[in-house]
PyMOL commands that place a pseudoatom at each C-alpha (Angstrom):
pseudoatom trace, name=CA, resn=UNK, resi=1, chain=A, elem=C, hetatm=0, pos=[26.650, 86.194, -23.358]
pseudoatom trace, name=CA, resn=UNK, resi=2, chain=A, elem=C, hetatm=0, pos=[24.317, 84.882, -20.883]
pseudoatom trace, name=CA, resn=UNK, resi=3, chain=A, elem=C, hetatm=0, pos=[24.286, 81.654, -19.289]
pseudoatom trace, name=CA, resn=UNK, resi=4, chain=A, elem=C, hetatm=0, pos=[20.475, 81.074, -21.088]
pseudoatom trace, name=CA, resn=UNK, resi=5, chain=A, elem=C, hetatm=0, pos=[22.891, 81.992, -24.161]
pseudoatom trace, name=CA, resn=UNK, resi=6, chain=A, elem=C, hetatm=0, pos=[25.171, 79.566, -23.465]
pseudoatom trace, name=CA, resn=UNK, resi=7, chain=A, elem=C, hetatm=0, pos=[22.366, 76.535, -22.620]
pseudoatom trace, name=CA, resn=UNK, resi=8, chain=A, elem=C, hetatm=0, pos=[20.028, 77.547, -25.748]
pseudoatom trace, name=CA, resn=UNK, resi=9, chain=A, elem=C, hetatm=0, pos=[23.554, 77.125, -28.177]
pseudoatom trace, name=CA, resn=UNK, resi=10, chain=A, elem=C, hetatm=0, pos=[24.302, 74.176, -26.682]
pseudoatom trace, name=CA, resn=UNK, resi=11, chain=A, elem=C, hetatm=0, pos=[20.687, 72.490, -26.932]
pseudoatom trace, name=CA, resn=UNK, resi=12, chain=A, elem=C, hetatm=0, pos=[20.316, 73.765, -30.441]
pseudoatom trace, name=CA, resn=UNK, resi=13, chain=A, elem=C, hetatm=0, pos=[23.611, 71.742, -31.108]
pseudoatom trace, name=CA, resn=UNK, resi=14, chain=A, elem=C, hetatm=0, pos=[22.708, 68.906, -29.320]
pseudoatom trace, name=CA, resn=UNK, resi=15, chain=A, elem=C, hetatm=0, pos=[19.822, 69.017, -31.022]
pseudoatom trace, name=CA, resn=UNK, resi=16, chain=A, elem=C, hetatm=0, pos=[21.720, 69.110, -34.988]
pseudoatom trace, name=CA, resn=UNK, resi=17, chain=A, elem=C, hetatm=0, pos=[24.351, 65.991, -33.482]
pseudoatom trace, name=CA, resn=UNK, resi=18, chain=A, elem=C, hetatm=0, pos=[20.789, 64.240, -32.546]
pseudoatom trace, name=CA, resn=UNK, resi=19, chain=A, elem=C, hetatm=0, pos=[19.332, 65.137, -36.257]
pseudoatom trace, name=CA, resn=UNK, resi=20, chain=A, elem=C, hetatm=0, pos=[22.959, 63.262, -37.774]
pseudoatom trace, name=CA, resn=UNK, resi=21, chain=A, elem=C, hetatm=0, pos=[22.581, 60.044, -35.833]
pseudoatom trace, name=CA, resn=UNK, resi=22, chain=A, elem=C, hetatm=0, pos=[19.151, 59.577, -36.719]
pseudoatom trace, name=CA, resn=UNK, resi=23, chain=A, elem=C, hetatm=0, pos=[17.138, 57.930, -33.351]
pseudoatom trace, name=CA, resn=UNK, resi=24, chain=A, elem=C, hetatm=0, pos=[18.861, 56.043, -30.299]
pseudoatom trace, name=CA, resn=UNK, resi=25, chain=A, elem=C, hetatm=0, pos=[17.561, 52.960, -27.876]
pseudoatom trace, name=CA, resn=UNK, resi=26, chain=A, elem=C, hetatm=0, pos=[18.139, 52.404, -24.102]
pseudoatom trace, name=CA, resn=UNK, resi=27, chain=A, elem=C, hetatm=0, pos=[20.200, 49.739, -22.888]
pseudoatom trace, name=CA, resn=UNK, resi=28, chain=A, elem=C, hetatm=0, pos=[16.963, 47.888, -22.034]
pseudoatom trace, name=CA, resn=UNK, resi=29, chain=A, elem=C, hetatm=0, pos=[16.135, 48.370, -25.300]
pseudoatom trace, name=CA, resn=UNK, resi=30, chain=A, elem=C, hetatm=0, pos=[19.300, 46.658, -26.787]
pseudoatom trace, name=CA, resn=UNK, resi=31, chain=A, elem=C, hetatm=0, pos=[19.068, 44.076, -24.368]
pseudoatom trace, name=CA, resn=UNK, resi=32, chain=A, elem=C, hetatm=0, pos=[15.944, 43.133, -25.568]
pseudoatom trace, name=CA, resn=UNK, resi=33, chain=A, elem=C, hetatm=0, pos=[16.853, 42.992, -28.787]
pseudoatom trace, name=CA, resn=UNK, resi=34, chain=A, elem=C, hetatm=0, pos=[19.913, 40.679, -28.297]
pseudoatom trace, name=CA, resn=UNK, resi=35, chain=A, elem=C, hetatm=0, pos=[18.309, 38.565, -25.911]
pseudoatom trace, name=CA, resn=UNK, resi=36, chain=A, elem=C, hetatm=0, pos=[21.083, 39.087, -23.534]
pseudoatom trace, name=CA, resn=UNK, resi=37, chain=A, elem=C, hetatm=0, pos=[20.979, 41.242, -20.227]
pseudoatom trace, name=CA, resn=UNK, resi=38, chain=A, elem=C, hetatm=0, pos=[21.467, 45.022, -19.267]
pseudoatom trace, name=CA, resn=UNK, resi=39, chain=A, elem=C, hetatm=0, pos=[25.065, 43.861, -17.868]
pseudoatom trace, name=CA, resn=UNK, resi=40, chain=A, elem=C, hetatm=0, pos=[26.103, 42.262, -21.548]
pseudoatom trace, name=CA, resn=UNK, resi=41, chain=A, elem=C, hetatm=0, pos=[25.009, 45.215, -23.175]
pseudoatom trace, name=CA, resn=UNK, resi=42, chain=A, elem=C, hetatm=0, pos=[27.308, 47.144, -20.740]
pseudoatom trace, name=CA, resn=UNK, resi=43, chain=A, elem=C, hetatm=0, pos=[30.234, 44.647, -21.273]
pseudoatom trace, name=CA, resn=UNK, resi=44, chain=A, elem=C, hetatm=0, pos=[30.036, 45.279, -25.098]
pseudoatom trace, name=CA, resn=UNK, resi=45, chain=A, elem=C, hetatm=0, pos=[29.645, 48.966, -24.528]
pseudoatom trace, name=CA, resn=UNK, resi=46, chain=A, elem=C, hetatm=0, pos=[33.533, 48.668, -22.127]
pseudoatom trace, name=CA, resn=UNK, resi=47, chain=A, elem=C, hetatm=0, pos=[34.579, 46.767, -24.931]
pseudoatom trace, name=CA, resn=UNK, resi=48, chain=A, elem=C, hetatm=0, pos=[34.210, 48.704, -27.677]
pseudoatom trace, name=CA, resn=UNK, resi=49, chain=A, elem=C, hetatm=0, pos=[31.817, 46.536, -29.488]
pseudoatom trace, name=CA, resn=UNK, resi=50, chain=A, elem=C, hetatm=0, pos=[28.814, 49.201, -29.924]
pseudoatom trace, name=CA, resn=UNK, resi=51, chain=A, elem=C, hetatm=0, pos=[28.877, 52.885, -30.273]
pseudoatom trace, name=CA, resn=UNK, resi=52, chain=A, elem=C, hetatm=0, pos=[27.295, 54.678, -27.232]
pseudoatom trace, name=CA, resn=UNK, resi=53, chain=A, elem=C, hetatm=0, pos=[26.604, 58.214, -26.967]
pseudoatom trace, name=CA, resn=UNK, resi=54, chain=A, elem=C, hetatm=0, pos=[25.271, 60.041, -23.826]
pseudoatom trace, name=CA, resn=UNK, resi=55, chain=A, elem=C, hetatm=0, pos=[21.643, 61.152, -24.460]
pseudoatom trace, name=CA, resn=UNK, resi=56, chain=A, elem=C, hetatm=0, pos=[20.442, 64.648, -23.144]
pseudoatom trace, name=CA, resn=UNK, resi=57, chain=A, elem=C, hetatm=0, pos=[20.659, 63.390, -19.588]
pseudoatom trace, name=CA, resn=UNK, resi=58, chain=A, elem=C, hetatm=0, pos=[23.790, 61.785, -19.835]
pseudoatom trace, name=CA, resn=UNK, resi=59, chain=A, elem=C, hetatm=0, pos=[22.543, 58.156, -19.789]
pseudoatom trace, name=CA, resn=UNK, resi=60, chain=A, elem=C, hetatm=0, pos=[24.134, 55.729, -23.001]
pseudoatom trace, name=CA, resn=UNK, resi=61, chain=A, elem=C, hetatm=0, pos=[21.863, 55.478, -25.985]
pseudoatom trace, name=CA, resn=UNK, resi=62, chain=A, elem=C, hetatm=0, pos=[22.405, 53.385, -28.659]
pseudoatom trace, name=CA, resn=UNK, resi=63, chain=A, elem=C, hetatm=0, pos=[22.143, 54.741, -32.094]
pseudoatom trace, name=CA, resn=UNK, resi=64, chain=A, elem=C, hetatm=0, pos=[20.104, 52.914, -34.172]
pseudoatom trace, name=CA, resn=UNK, resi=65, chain=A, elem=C, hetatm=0, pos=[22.380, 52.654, -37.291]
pseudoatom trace, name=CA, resn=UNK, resi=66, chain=A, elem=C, hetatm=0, pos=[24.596, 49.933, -35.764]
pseudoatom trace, name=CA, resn=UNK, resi=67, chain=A, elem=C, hetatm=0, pos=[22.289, 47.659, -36.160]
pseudoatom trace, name=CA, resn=UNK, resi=68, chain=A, elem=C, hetatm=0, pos=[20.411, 45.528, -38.586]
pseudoatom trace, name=CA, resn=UNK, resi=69, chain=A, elem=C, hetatm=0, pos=[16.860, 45.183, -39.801]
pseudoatom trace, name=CA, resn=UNK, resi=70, chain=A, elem=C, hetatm=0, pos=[16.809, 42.029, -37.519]
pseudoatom trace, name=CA, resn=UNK, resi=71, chain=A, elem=C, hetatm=0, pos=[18.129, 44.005, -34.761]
pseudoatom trace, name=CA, resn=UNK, resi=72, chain=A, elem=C, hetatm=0, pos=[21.398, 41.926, -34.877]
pseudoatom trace, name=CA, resn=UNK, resi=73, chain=A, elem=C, hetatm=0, pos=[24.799, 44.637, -34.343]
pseudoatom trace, name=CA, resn=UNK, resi=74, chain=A, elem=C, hetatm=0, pos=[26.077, 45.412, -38.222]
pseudoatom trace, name=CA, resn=UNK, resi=75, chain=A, elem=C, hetatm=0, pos=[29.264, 42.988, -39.110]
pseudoatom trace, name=CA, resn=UNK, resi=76, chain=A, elem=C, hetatm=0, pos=[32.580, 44.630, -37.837]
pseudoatom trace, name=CA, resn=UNK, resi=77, chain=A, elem=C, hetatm=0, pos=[31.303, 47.404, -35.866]
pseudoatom trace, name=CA, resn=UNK, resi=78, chain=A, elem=C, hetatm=0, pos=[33.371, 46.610, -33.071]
pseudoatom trace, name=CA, resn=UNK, resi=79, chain=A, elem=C, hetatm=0, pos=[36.604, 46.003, -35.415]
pseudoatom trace, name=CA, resn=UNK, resi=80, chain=A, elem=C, hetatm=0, pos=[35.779, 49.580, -37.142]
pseudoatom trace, name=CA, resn=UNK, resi=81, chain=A, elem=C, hetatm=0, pos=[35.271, 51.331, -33.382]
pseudoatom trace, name=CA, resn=UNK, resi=82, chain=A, elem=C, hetatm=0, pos=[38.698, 49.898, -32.862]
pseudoatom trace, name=CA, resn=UNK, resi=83, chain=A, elem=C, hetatm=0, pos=[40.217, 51.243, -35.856]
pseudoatom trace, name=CA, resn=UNK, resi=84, chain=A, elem=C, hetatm=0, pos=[38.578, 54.743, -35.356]
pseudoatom trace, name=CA, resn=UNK, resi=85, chain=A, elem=C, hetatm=0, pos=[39.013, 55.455, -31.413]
pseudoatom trace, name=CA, resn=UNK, resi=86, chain=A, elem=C, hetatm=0, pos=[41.467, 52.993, -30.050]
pseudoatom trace, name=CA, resn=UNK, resi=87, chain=A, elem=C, hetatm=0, pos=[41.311, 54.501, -26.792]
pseudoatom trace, name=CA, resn=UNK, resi=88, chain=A, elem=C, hetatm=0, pos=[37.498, 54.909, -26.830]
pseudoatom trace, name=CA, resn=UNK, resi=89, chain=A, elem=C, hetatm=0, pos=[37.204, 58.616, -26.216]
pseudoatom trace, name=CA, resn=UNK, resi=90, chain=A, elem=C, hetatm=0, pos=[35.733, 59.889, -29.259]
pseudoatom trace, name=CA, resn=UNK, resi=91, chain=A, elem=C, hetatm=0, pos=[32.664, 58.037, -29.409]
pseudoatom trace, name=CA, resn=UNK, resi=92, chain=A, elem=C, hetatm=0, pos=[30.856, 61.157, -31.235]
pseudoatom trace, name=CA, resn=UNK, resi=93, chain=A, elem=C, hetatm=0, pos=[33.320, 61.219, -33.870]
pseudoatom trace, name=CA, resn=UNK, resi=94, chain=A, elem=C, hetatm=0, pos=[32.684, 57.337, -34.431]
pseudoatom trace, name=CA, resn=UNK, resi=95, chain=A, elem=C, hetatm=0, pos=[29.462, 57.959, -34.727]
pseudoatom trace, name=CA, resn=UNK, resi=96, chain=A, elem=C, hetatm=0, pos=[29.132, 60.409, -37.171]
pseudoatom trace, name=CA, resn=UNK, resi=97, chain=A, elem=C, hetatm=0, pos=[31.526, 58.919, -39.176]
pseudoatom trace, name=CA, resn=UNK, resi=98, chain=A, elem=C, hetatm=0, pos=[29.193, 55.404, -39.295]
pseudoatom trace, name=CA, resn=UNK, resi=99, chain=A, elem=C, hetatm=0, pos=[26.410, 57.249, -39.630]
pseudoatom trace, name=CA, resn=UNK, resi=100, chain=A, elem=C, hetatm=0, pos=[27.255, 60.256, -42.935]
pseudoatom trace, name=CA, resn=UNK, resi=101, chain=A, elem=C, hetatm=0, pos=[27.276, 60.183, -46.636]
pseudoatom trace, name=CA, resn=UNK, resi=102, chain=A, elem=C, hetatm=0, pos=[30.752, 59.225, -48.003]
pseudoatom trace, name=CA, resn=UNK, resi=103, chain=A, elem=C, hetatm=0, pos=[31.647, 59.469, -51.889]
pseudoatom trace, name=CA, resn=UNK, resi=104, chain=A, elem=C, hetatm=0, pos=[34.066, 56.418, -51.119]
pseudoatom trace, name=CA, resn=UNK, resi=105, chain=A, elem=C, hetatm=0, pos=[30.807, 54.401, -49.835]
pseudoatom trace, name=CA, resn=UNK, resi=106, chain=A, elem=C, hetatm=0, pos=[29.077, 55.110, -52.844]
pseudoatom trace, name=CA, resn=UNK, resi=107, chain=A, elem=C, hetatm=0, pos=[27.672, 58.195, -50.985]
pseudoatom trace, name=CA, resn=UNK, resi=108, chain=A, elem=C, hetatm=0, pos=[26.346, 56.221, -48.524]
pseudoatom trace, name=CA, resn=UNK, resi=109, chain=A, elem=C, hetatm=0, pos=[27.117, 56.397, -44.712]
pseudoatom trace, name=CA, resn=UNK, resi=110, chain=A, elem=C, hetatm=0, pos=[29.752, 53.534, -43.660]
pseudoatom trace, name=CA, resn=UNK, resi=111, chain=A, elem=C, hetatm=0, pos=[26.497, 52.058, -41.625]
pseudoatom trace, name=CA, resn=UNK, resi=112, chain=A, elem=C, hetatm=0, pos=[24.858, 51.601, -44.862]
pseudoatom trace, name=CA, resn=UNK, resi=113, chain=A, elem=C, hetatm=0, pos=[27.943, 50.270, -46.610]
pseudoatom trace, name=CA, resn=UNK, resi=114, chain=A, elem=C, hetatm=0, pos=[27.941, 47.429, -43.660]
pseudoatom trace, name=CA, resn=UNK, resi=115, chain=A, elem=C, hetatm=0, pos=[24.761, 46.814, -44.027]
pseudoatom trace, name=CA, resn=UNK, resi=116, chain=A, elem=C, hetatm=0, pos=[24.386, 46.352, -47.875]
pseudoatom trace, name=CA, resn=UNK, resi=117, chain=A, elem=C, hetatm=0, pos=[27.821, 43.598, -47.754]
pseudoatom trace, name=CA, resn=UNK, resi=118, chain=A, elem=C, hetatm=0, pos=[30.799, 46.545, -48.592]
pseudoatom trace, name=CA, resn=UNK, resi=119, chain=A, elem=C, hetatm=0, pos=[31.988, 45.644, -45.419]
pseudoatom trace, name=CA, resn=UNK, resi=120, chain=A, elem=C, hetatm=0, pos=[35.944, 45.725, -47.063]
pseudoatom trace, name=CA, resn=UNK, resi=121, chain=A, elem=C, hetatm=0, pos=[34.995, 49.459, -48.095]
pseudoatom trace, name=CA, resn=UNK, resi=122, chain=A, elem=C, hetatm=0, pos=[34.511, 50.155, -44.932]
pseudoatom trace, name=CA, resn=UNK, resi=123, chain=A, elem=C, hetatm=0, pos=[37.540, 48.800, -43.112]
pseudoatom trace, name=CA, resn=UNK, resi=124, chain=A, elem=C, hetatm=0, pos=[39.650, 50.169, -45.563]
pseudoatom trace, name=CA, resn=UNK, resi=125, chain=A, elem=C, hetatm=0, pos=[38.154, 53.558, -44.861]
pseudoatom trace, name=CA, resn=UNK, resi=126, chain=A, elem=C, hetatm=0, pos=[38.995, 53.194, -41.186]
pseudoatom trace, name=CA, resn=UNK, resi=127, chain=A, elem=C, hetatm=0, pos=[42.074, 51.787, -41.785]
pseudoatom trace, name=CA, resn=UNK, resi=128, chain=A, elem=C, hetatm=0, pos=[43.427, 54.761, -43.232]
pseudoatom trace, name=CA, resn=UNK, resi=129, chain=A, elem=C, hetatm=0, pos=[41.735, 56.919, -40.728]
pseudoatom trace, name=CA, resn=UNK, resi=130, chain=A, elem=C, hetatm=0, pos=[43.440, 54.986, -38.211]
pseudoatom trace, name=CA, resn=UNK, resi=131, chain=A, elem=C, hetatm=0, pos=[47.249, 55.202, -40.166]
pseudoatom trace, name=CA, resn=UNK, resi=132, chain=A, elem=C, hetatm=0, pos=[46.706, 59.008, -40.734]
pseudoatom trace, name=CA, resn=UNK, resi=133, chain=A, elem=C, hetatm=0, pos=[46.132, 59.125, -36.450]
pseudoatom trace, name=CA, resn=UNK, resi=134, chain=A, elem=C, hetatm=0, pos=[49.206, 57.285, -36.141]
pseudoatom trace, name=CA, resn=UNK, resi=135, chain=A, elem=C, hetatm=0, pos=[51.210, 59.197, -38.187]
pseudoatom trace, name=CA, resn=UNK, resi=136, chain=A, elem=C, hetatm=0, pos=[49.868, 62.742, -36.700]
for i in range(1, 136): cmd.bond("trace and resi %d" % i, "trace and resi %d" % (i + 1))
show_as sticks, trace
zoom trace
């Protein structure tokens, strides 16, 4: 395998994670939106309180799924990050979990769920993600 091999595999599945989160904003961008400043956004991002993912040249991006048609942050994202990567190192895997179909959501994604007022569906689901870490 070649190392163009190796970089066209990787960009086709970087391109298939991009496809499941659906599209992504700049800091700027959510700054904007939450009338607060780049350094807010970044103190929500340390905290946990928004999922950030790098985009293609490593920068945070913001997928847009965490948020709401007002461009207000979905109710208990932050309590649901918390429950899903308590150390924050898996911010993929909280990701896609917000953001795909789930039978127990009504096969909606958990974003969805938030955003339509199942908000208890939700935490449940990440409760018992988060006891079945703590038990492994």
């Amino acid at each position: 395998m070649t190392s163009s091999d190796t970089t066209a595999g990787h960009d086709a599945a970087r391109e298939h994670l991009d496809s499941l989160l659906g599209p992504s904003f700049t800091p700027d961008r959510v700054a904007e939106w939450l009338h607060s400043s780049g350094e807010h956004v970044q103190d929500l991002t340390a905290r946990g309180d928004l999922v950030t993912v790098p985009d293609r040249d490593g920068r945070p991006s913001y997928p847009a799924f965490q948020f709401d048609p007002y461009k207000r942050v979905l109710p208990h994202v932050s309590w649901i990050l918390r429950l899903l990567d308590p150390e924050g190192i898996d911010p993929w895997g909280s990701a896609l979990w917000l953001n795909t179909p789930d039978p127990t959501f009504g096969d909606v994604t958990g974003a969805e769920a938030l955003r339509h007022g199942n908000c208890h569906l939700v935490l449940n689901a990440a409760r018992d993600v988060y006891g079945q870490r703590s038990q492994a």
